[in-house]
C-alpha positions in Angstrom: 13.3 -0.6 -6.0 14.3 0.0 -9.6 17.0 -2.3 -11.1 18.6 0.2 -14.1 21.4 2.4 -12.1 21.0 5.3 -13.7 23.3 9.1 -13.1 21.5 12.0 -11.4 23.0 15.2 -10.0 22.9 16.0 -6.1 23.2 19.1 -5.1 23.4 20.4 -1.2 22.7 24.0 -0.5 23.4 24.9 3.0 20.5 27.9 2.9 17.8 28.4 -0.3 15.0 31.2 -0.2 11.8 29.3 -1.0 10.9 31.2 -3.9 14.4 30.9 -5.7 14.2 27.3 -4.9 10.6 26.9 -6.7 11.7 28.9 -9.8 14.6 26.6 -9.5 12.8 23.0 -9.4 10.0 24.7 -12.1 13.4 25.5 -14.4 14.6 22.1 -13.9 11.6 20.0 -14.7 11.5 21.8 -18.3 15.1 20.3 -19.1 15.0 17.0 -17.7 12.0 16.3 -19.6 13.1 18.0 -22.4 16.7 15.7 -21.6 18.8 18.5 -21.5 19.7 17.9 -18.1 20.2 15.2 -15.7 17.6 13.9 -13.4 18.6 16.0 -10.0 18.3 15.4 -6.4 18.2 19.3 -4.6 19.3 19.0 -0.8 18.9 22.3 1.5 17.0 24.1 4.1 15.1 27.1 4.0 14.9 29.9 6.3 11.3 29.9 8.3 8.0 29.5 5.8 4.8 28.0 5.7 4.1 26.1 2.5 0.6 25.8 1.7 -0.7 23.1 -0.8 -3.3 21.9 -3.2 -5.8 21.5 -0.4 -6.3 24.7 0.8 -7.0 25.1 4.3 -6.0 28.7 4.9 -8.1 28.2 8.5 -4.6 25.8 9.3 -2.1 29.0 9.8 -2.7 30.0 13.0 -0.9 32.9 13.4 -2.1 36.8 12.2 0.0 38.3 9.1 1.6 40.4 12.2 2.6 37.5 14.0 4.3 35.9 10.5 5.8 39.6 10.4 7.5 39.9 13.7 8.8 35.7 13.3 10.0 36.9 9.7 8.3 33.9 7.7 7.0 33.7 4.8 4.2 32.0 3.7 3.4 30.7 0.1 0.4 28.9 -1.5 2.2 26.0 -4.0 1.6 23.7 -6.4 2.3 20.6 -4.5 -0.4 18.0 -2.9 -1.7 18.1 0.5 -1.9 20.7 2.8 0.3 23.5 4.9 3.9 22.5 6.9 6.8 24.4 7.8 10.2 24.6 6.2 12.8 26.0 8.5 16.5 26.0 9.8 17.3 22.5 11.3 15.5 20.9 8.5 16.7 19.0 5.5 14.7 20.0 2.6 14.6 17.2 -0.6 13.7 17.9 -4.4 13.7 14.7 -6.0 13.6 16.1 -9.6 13.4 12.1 -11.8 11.4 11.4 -15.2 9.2 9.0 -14.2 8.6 6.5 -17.7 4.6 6.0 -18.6 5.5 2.2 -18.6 4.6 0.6 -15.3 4.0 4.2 -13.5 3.5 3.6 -9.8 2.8 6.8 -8.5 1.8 5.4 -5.1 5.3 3.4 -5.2 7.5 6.6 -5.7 5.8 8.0 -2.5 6.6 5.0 -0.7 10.2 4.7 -2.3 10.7 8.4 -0.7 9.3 7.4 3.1 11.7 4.4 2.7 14.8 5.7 1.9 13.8 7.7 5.4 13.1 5.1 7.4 16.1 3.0 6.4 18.7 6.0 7.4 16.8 6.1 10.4 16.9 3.1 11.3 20.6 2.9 11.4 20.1 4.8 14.6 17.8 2.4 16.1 15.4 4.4 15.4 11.9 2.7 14.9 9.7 4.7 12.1 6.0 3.7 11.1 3.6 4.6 8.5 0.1 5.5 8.8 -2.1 4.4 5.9 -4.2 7.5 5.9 -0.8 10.0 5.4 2.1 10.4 3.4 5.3 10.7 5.8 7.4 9.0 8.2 6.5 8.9 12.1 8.2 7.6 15.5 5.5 6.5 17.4 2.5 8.8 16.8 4.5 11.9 15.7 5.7 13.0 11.9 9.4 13.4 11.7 9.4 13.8 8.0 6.9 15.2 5.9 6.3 14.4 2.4 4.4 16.3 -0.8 5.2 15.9 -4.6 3.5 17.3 -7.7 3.7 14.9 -11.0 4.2 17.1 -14.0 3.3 15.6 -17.0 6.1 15.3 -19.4 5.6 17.0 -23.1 8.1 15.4 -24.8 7.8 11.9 -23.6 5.6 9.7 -22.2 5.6 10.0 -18.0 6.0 12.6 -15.3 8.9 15.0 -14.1 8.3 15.2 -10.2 9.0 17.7 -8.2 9.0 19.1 -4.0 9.5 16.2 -1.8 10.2 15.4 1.3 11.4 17.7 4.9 13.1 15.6 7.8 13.2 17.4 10.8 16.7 16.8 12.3 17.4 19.6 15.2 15.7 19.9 18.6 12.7 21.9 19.2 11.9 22.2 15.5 8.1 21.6 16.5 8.3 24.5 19.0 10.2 26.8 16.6 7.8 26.8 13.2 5.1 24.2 13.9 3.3 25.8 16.2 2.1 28.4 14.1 -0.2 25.8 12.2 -2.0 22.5 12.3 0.7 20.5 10.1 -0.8 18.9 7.1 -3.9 20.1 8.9 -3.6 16.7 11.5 -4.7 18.0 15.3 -4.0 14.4 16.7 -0.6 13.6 16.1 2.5 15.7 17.3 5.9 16.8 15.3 9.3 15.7 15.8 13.0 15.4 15.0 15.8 13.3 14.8 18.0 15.2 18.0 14.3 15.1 19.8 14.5 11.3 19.4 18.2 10.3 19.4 19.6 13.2 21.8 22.1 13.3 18.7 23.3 17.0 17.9 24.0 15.9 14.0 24.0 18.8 11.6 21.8 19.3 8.3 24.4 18.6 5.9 26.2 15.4 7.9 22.2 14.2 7.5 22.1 14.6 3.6 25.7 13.0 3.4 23.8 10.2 5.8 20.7 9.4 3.8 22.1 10.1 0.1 22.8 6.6 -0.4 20.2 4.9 0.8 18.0 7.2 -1.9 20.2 5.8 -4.5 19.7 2.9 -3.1 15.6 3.0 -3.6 15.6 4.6 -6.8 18.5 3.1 -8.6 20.7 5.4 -9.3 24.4 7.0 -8.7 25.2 10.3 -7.6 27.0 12.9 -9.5 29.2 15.4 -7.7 31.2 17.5 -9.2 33.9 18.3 -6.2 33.7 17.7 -2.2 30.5 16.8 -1.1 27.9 18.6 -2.6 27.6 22.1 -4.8 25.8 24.7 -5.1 23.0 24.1 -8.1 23.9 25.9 -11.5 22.1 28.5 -12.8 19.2 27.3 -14.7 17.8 29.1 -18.3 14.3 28.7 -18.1 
């Protein structure tokens, strides 16, 4: 965990389309590195879409373009790592937007700061959360309940990386029924999907989660969050 608190923004949206959520995180990036805006933390969900990544395994969506027609999602081929997953309803969707400095750089680290800052909210259910060293994400047991892919821009005006995408944590029941089973998530056949009211029996809404885990985040990545009134706001408009 870093030491320096630093500011960032949060923002909690209760429902972002995908693609006004990218332009938004691409928009972003270009003025936090450029520092004419603070570091941002962008909390939402999405309605239903399939998220395709640098790996390319188009064979992993399962259903027809009729099929992702008549279940109205949407599918789109990003710039993040790994491979596909779902975004959905019931899901709470993180953008950690943070300039990471060239000094000391652990990329590795910041992956395992995100899956931390998971497992210690989780945790304050009782819940028991593992890793598996050959996959990003946080499991219960043998199935993912949070899934995790990040792109590292590289910074033009200083020396480090802007990220951007994140993390999804699965929070209401039958998540892996409603999206998941239209692919092979993160194109892994083994290991099942599932959600915090699948483990806990807990019917605890999207947003009371973000409230939740907020500050153990800050806790991992050193930093205070900036709200402007209530809870959390909807993200300002953003000049590209």
């Amino acid at each position: 965990m870093t030491t320096n608190v630093k500011a960032i923004d949060v923002h909690y949206t209760p429902m972002l389309g995908y693609a006004e959520a990218w332009d938004l995180q691409k928009a972003y990036v270009k003025q936090i590195d450029k520092e004419e805006r603070r570091e941002t933390l962008l909390l939402l969900q999405h309605p239903p879409t399939y998220t395709i990544g640098s790996q390319k395994h188009p064979e992993h969506l399962l259903y027809s373009e009729e099929e992702l027609a008549a279940r109205g999602i949407g599918v789109f081929q990003i710039d993040r790592g790994g491979d596909i997953t779902y975004h959905g309803p019931g899901q709470l969707v993180g953008y950690p937007l943070l300039y990471l400095d060239g000094a000391g750089l652990d990329l590795h680290g910041y992956l395992r700061q995100l899956e931390q800052a998971i497992m210690d909210w989780l945790a304050g259910y009782g819940i028991e959360t593992n890793r598996k060293s050959e996959y990003t994400g946080v499991w219960v047991g043998d199935a993912k309940i949070a899934a995790i892919g990040v792109k590292f821009n590289k910074a033009r005006t200083r020396r480090g990386f802007v990220t951007s995408h994140g993390f999804a944590l699965n929070i209401k029941a039958g998540i892996a029924q409603d999206g998941f089973r239209g692919i092979i998530p993160c194109g892994i056949q083994e290991y099942a999907v599932t959600s915090f009211a699948d483990v806990t029996g807990i019917n605890l809404s999207v947003e009371q989660a973000a409230r939740e885990l907020l500050p153990h985040f800050c806790k991992q990545f050193g930093c205070e969050a900036i709200v402007e009134t209530g809870l959390f706001e909807d993200p300002a408009d953003a000049n590209q």
